[in-house]
C-alpha positions as CSV (number, residue, x, y, z in Angstrom):
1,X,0.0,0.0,0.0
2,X,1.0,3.1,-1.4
3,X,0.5,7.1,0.1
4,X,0.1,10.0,-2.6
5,X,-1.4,13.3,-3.0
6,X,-4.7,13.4,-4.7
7,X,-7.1,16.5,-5.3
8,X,-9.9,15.3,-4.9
9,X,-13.4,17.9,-4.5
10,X,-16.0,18.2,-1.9
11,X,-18.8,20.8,-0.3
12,X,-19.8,21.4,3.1
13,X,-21.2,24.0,5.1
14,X,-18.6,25.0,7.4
15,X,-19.9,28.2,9.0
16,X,-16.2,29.7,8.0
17,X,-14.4,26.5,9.7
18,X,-11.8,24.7,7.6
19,X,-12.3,21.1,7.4
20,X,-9.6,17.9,7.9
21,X,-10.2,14.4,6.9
22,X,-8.4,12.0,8.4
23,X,-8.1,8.0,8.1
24,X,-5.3,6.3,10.2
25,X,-2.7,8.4,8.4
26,X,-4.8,10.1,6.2
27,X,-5.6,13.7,6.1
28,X,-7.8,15.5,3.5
29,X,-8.1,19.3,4.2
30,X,-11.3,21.3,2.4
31,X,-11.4,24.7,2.0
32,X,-14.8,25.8,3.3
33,X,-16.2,28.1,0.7
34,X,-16.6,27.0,-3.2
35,X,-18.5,28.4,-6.3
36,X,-18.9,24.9,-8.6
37,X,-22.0,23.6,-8.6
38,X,-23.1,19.7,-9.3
39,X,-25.3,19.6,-12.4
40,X,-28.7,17.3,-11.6
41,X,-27.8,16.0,-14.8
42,X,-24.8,13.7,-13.4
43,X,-27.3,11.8,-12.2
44,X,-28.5,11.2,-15.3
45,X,-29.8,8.3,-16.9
46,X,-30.0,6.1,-20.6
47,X,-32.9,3.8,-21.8
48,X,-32.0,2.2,-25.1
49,X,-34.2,-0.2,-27.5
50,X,-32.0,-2.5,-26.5
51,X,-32.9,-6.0,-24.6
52,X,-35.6,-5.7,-21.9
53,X,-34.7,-2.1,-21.2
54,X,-37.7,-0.6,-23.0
55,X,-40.2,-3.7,-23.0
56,X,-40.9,-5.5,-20.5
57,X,-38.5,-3.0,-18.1
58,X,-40.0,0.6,-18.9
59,X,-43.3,-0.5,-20.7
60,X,-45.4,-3.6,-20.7
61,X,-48.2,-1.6,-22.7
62,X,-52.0,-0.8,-21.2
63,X,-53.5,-4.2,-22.1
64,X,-50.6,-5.9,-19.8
65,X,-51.5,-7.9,-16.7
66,X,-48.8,-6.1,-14.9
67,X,-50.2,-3.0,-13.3
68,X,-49.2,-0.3,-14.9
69,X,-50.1,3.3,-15.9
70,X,-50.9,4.1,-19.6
71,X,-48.3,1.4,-20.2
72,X,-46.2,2.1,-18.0
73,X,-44.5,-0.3,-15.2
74,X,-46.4,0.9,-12.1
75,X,-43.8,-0.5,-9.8
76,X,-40.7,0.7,-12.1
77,X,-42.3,4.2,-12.2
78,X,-42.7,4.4,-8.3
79,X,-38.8,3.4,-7.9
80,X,-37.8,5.8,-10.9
81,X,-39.5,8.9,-9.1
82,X,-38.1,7.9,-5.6
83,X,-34.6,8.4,-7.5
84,X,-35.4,12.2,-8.5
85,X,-34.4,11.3,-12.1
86,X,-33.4,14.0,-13.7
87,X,-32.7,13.8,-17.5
88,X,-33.3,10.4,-19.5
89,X,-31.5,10.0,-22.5
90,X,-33.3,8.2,-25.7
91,X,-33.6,6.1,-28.5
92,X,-29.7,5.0,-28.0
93,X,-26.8,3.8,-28.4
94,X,-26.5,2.4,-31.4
95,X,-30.2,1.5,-31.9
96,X,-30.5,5.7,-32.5
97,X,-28.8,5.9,-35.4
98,X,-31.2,3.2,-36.9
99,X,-34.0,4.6,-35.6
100,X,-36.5,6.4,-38.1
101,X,-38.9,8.2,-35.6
102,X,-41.7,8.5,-38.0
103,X,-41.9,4.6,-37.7
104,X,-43.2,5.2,-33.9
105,X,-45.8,7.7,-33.9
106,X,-49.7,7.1,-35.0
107,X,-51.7,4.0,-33.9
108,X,-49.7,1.5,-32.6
109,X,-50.7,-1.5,-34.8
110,X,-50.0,0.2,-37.4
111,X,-46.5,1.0,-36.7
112,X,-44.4,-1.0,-39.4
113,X,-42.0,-3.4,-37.3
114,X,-38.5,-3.8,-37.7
115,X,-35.4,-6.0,-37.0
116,X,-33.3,-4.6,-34.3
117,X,-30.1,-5.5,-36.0
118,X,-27.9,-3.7,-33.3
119,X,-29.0,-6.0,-30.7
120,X,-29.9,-9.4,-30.8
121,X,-31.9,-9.9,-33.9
122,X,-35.4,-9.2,-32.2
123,X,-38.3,-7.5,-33.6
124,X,-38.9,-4.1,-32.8
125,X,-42.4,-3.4,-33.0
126,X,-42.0,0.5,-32.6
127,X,-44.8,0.2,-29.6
128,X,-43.0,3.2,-27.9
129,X,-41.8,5.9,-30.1
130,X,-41.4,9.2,-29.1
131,X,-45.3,10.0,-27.5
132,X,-44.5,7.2,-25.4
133,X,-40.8,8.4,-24.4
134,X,-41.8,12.1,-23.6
135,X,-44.9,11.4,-21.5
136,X,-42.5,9.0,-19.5
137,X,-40.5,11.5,-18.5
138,X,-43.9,14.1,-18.3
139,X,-44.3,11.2,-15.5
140,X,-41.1,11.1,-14.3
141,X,-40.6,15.0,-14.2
142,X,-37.3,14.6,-15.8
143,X,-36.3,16.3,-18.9
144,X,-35.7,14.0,-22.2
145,X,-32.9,13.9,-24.0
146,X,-32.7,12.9,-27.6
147,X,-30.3,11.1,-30.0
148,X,-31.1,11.8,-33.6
149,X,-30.2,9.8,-36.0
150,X,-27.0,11.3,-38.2
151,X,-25.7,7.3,-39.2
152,X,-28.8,6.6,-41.6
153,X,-30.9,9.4,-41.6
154,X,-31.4,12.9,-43.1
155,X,-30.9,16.3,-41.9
156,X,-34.8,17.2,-43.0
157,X,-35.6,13.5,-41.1
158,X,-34.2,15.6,-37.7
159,X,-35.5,19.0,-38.8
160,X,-39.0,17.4,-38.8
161,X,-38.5,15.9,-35.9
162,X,-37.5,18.6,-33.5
163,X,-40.3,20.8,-34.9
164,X,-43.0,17.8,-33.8
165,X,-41.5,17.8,-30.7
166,X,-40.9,21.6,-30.3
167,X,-43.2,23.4,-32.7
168,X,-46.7,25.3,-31.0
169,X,-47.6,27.2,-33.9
170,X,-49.8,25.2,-37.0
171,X,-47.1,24.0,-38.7
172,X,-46.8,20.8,-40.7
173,X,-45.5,18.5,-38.0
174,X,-47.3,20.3,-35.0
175,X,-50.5,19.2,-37.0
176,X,-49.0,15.6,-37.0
177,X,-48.6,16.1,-33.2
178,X,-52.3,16.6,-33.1
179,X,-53.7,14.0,-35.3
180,X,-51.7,11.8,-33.4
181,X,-53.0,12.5,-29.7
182,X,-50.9,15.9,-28.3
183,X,-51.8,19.6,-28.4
184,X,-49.0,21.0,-26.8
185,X,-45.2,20.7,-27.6
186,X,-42.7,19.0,-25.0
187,X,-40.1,21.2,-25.4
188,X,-37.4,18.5,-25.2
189,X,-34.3,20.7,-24.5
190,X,-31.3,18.3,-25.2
191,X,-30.6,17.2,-28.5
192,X,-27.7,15.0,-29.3
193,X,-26.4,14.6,-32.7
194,X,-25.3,11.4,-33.4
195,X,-24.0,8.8,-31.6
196,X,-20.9,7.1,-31.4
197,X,-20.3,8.0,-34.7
198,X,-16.8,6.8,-34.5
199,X,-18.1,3.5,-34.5
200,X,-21.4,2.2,-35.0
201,X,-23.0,5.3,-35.5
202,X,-21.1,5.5,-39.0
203,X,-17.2,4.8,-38.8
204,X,-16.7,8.1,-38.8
205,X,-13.3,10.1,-39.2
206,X,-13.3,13.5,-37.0
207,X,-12.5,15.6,-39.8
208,X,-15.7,14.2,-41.6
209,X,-18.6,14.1,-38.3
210,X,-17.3,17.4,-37.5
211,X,-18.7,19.1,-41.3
212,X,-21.6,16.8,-40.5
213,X,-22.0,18.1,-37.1
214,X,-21.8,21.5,-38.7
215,X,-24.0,20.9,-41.2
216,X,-27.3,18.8,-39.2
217,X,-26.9,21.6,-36.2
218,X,-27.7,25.0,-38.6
219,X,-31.2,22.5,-38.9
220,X,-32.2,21.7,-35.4
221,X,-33.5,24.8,-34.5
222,X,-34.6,26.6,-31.7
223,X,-38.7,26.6,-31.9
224,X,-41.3,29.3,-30.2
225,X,-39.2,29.3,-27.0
226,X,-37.6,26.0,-27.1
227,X,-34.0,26.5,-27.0
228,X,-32.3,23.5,-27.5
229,X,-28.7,22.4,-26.0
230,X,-27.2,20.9,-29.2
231,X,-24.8,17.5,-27.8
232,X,-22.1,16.7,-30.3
233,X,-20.8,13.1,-30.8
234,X,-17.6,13.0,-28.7
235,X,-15.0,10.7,-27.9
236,X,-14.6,7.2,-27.0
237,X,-12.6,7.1,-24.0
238,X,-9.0,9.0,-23.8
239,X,-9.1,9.8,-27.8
240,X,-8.4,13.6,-27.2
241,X,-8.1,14.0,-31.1
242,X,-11.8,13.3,-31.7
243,X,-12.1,16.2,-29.3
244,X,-9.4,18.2,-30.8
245,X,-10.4,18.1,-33.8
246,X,-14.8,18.7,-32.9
247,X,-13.5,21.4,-31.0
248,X,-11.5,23.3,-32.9
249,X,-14.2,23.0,-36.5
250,X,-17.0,23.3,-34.2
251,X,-17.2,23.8,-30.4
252,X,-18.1,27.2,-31.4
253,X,-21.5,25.4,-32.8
254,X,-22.4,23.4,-30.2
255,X,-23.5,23.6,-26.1
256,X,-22.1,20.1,-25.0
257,X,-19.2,17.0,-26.3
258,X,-20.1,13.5,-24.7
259,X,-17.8,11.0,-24.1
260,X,-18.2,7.3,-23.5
261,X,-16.3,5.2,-21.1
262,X,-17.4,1.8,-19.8
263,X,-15.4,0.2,-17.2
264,X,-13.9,-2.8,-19.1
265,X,-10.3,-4.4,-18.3
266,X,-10.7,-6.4,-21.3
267,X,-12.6,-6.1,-24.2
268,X,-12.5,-10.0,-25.3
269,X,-12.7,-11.0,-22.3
270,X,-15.0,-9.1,-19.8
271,X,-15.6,-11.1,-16.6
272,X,-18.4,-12.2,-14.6
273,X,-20.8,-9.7,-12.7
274,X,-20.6,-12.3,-9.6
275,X,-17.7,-14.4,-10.1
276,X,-14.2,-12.8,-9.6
277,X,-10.9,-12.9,-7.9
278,X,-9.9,-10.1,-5.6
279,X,-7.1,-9.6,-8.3
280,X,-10.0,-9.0,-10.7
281,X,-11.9,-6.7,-8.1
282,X,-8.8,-4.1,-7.8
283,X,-8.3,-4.4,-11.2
284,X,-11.6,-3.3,-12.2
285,X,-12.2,-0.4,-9.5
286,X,-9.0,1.0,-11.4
287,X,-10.2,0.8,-14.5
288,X,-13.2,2.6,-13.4
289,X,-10.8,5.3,-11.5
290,X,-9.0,5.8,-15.1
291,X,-11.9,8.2,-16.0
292,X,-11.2,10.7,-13.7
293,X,-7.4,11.1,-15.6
294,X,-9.2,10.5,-19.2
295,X,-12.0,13.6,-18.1
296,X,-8.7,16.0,-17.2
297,X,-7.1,14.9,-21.0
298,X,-10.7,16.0,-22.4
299,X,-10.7,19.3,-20.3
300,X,-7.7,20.4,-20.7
301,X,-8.2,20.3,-24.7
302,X,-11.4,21.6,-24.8
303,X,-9.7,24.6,-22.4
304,X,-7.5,25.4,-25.2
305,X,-10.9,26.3,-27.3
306,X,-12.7,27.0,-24.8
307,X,-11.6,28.7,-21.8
308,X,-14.8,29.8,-20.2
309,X,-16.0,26.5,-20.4
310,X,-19.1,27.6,-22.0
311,X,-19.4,23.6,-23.7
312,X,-20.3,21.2,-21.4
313,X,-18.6,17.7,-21.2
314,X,-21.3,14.7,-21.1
315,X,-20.5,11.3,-20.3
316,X,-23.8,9.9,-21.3
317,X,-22.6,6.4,-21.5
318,X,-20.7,4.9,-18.3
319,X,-20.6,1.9,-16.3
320,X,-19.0,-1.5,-15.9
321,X,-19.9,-4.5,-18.7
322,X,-20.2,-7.6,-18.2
323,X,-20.4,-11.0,-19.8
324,X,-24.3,-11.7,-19.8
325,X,-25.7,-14.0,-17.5
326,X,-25.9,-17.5,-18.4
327,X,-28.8,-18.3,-20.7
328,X,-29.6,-15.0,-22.1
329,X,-29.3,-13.3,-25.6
330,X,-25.9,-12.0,-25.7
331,X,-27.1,-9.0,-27.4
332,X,-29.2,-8.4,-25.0
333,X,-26.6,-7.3,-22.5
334,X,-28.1,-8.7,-19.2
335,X,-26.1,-8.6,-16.5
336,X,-26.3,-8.8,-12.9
337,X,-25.2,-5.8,-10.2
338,X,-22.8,-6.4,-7.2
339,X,-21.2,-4.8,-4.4
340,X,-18.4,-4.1,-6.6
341,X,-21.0,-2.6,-9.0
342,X,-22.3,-0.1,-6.4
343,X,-18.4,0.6,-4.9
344,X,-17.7,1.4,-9.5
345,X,-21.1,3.8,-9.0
346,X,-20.1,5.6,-6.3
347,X,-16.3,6.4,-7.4
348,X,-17.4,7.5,-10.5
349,X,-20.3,10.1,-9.0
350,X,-17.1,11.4,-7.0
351,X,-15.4,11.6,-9.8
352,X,-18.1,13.7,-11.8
353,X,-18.4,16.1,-8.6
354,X,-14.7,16.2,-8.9
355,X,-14.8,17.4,-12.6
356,X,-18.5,19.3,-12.4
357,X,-17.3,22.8,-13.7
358,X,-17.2,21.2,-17.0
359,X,-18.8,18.0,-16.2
360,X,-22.5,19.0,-17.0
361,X,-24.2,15.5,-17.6
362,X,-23.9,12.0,-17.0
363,X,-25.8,8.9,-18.0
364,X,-25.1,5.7,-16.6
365,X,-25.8,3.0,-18.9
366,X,-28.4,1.6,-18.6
367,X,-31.9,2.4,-16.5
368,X,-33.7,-1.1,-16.6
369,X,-32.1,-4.7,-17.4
370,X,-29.5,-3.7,-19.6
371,X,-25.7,-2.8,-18.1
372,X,-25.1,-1.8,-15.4
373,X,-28.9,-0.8,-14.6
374,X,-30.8,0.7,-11.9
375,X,-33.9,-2.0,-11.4
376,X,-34.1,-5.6,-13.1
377,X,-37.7,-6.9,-13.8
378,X,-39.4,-9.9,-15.0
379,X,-42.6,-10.7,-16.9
380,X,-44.2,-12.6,-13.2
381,X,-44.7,-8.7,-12.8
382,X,-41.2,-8.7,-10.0
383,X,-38.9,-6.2,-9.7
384,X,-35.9,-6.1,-8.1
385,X,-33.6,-2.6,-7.0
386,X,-29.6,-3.2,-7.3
387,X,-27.1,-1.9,-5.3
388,X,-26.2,0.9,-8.1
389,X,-29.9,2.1,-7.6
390,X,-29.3,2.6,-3.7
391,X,-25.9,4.3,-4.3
392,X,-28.1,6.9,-6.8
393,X,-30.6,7.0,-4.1
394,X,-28.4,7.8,-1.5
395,X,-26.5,10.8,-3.2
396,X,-29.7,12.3,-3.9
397,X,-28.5,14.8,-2.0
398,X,-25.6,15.7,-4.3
399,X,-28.1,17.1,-7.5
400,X,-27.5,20.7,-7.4
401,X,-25.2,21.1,-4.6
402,X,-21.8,23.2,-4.1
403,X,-18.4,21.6,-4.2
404,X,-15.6,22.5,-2.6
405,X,-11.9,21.2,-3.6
406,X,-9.8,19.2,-1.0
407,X,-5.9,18.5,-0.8
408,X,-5.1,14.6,0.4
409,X,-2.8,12.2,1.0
410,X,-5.0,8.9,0.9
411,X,-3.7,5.3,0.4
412,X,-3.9,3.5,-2.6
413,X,-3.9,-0.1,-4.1
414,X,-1.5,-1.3,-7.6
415,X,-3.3,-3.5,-9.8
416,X,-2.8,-4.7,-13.2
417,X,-5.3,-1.9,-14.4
418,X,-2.8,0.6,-12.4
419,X,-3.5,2.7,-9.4
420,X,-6.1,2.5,-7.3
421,X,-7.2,5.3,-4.6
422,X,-8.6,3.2,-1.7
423,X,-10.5,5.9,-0.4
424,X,-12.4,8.5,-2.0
425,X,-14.7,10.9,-0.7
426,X,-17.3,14.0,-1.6
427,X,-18.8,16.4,0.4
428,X,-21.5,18.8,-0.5
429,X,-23.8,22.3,0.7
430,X,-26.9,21.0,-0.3
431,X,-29.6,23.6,-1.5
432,X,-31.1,23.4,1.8
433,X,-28.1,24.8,3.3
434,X,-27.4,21.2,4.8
435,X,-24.4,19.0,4.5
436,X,-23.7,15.7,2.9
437,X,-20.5,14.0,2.8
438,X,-20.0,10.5,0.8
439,X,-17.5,8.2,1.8
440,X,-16.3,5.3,-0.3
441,X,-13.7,2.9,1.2
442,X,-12.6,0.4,-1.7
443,X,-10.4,-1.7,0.3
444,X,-11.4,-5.3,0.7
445,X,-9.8,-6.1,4.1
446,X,-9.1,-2.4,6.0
447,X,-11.4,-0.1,7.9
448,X,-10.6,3.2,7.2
449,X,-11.2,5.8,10.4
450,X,-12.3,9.4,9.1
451,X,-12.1,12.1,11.3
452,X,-14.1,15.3,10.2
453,X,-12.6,17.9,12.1
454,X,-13.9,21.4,12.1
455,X,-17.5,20.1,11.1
456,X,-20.5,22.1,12.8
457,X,-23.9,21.0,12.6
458,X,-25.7,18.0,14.0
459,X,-26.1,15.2,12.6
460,X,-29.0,14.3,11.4
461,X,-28.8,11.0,8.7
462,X,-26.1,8.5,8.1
463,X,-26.2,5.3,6.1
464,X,-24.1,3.1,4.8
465,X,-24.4,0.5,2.2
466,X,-22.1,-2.4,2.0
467,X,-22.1,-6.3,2.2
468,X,-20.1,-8.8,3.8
469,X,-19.2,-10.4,0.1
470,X,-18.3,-7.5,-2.6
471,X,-19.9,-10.5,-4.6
472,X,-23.5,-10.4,-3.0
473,X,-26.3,-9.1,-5.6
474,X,-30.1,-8.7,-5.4
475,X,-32.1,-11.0,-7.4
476,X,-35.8,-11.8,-7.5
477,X,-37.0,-14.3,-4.9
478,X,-35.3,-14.6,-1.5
479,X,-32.2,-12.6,-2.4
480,X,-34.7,-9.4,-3.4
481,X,-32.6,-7.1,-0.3
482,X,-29.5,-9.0,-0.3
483,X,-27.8,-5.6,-0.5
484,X,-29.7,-2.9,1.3
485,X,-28.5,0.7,2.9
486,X,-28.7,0.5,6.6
487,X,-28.5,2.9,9.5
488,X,-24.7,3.9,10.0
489,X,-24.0,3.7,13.5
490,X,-20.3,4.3,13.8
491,X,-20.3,7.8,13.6
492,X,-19.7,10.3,16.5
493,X,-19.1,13.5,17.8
494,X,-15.8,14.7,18.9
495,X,-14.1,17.9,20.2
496,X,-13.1,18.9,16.6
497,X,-16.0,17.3,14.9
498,X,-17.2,13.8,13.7
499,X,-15.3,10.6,12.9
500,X,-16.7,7.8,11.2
501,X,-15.0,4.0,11.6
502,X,-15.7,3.4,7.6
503,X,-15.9,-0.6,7.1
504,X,-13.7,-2.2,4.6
505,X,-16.0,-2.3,0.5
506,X,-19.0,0.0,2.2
507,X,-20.2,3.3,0.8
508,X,-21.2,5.4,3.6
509,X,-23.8,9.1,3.1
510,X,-23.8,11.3,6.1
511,X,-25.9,14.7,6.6
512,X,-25.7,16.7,8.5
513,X,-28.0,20.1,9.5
């Protein structure tokens, strides 16, 4: 075990005190004012055709057994609102730049159906199109965010389609809107162009998605008061010459860059959800620690173009990948959720706070069944929450607070994947005025002791989720709350503060007022 400086950023309402971090030898030291807010959009989420993620996760359809609302999962709904969702991003992936929207509005059995090529082979029967998307997140009071197709479609195929989404006035596809159901627009305010278009969105070279960039974005126009925040296609993983090379020919053009980065030490080869060695456990937390290095290479070219940091940076496609589980379409990316899972969730999230003055959205991949998702469901009508949910759940906190940047000397773990910070925490002025402070102690074997000196307040909520196997998932049956938050009871006051006795693998939220 290794010691070495890390800046790493939190928030916390200090009431002008400084505060120190320490476990065992380990002090952190956090300025107690700070001016960077955490965009609700980190929190983020992605719902692709892809799998069960749209049927049979998100929609069952109003004739279904299951109860549901207008179509809508009942129970999935519920656990969606308790998360405060606030942005879901839509048709894909891949699957959006194959996607022809006009194939899912109008009656439903009418819709023409279609082999999803992408993923699996199955038939998409174009049951939810885009009514269906945007009244979701009507229901979900979360704003939708849009992937038009640039791989196969048309710029007057996207034109069309942000004025039936946008347009109030009696214009051609604001009549459609009607016909089909819905007087007033949405307003959908994101809008990515593309996806992945330097792979299955198109094979793209920079130099050429950047003229196509330039050219679909003069035609997805602002509508009667809907100002959209145009998403360009961005890089996969540390390729800073994608974003050179977008940001040089057209950052001037566009409000946000995404990126993608999945946590994957091997590509042929991607491991078990619930079977792995503690070599393989290390390995992968660092591999999902190399995005926090990969975010400064993208930040510190897009400063060169952009030094106000008026472009956002969006990383609306993270998470660990899996093999699928045993018996299951392979493109139908099913995987099961872990400890490990949730300890990959909540690094990340401190990550993003870390980075959130140009970090501006995140969207873990994906929201139902697919990835590394939020709920898993069946068609008995069961549902089961993973660990990754209750990690979202308990940084709920976190959407729209303050950060504040902190100087530490934490210890850290080598792995084949590289270094791996053993410790990481986030603290955070709420918009209440109240503090939360996220702990995440990665080691498998070693309680970390943190001492939060020069901390007022009283405490008022801590919890801490953890497991005693990293291995231990939640599954339908008997295993439903295998993996569970819990009251955190080894917290207390002291002269100089609090100190918390931070179990080996936990992830522990503590407020205080």
């Amino acid at each position: 075990m290794k010691m070495r400086n890390l800046r790493i950023f939190a928030a916390a309402a200090f009431f002008g005190c400084s505060l120190t971090i320490v476990a065992d030898n380990v002090t952190a030291k956090v300025a107690p004012e700070g001016h960077i807010t955490i965009a609700p959009e980190i929190y983020g989420q992605f719902a692709e055709h892809l799998g069960s993620c749209i049927y049979g996760g998100l929609w069952v359809g109003p004739e279904s057994p299951i109860p549901n609302t207008e179509g809508y999962r009942n129970d999935v709904l519920q656990a969606l609102k308790d998360l405060h969702v606030p942005v879901l991003r839509w048709p894909g992936g891949c699957f959006a730049d194959d996607y022809h929207w006009k194939d899912g509005i109008g009656p439903r059995e009418l819709r023409p159906k279609k082999q999803n090529t992408n993923w699996g082979g199955t038939i998409e029967d174009n049951s939810f199109g885009t009514h269906e998307f945007l009244n979701l997140c009507e229901l979900l009071g979360c704003e939708p965010y849009v992937s038009a197709n640039v791989g196969s479609g048309t710029v007057q195929e996207m034109e069309q389609w942000v004025e039936y989404m946008n347009s109030e006035n009696d214009t051609p596809m604001a009549r459609l809107r009607r016909q089909n159901g819905r007087d007033k627009a949405w307003g959908v305010k994101y809008l990515g162009v593309g996806n992945e278009s330097w792979g299955c969105g198109g094979n793209m070279r920079p130099e050429y998605y950047a003229d196509l960039y330039r050219h679909f974005q003069g035609f997805a126009r602002d509508i009667d008061g809907h100002n959209l925040y145009r998403i360009a296609c961005g890089a996969s993983g540390g390729d800073e010459h994608w974003t050179d090379v977008l940001m040089r020919e057209a950052g001037s053009l566009m409000q946000g860059i995404s990126m993608h980065y999945y946590t994957v030490a091997d590509w042929e080869n991607h491991g078990k959800a619930t079977k792995f060695s503690e070599d393989e456990y290390y390995e992968t937390l660092a591999t999902c620690c190399k995005m926090d290095g990969i975010i400064s290479g993208h930040e510190a070219v897009m400063d060169k173009y952009d030094p106000q940091k008026r472009v956002g940076l969006m990383v609306d496609e993270w998470g660990t990948w899996w093999d699928v589980e045993d018996g299951t379409n392979p493109g139908h990316l099913y995987q099961q959720n872990t400890m490990r899972d949730a300890i990959c969730a909540a690094l990340s999230l401190n990550i993003f706070h870390r980075h959130a003055e140009r970090v501006r959205m995140a969207n873990i991949a994906q929201i139902v069944n697919v990835l590394q998702s939020m709920i898993l469901t069946n068609m008995k009508g069961e549902m089961v929450l993973t660990p990754t949910y209750h990690v979202f759940e308990m940084y709920r906190p976190f959407q729209g607070a303050t950060v504040l940047p902190i100087e530490a000397n934490i210890p850290t773990q080598e792995s084949a994947q590289g270094t791996l910070p053993l410790l990481s925490v986030s603290a955070a002025r709420t918009t209440e005025g109240k503090t939360v402070i996220a702990i995440v102690n990665a080691s498998l074997d070693k309680e970390q002791t943190v001492d939060l000196d020069g901390l007022k307040g009283k405490l008022s909520r801590a919890r801490i989720l953890t497991s005693n196997d990293v291995r231990d998932y939640n599954d339908f049956g008997a295993r439903a709350n295998a993996v569970v938050p819990a009251t955190f009871k080894d917290v207390q006051g002291t002269q100089k503060g609090l100190s918390a006795k931070v179990p080996a693998s936990s992830i522990v939220v503590i407020g205080i007022n």
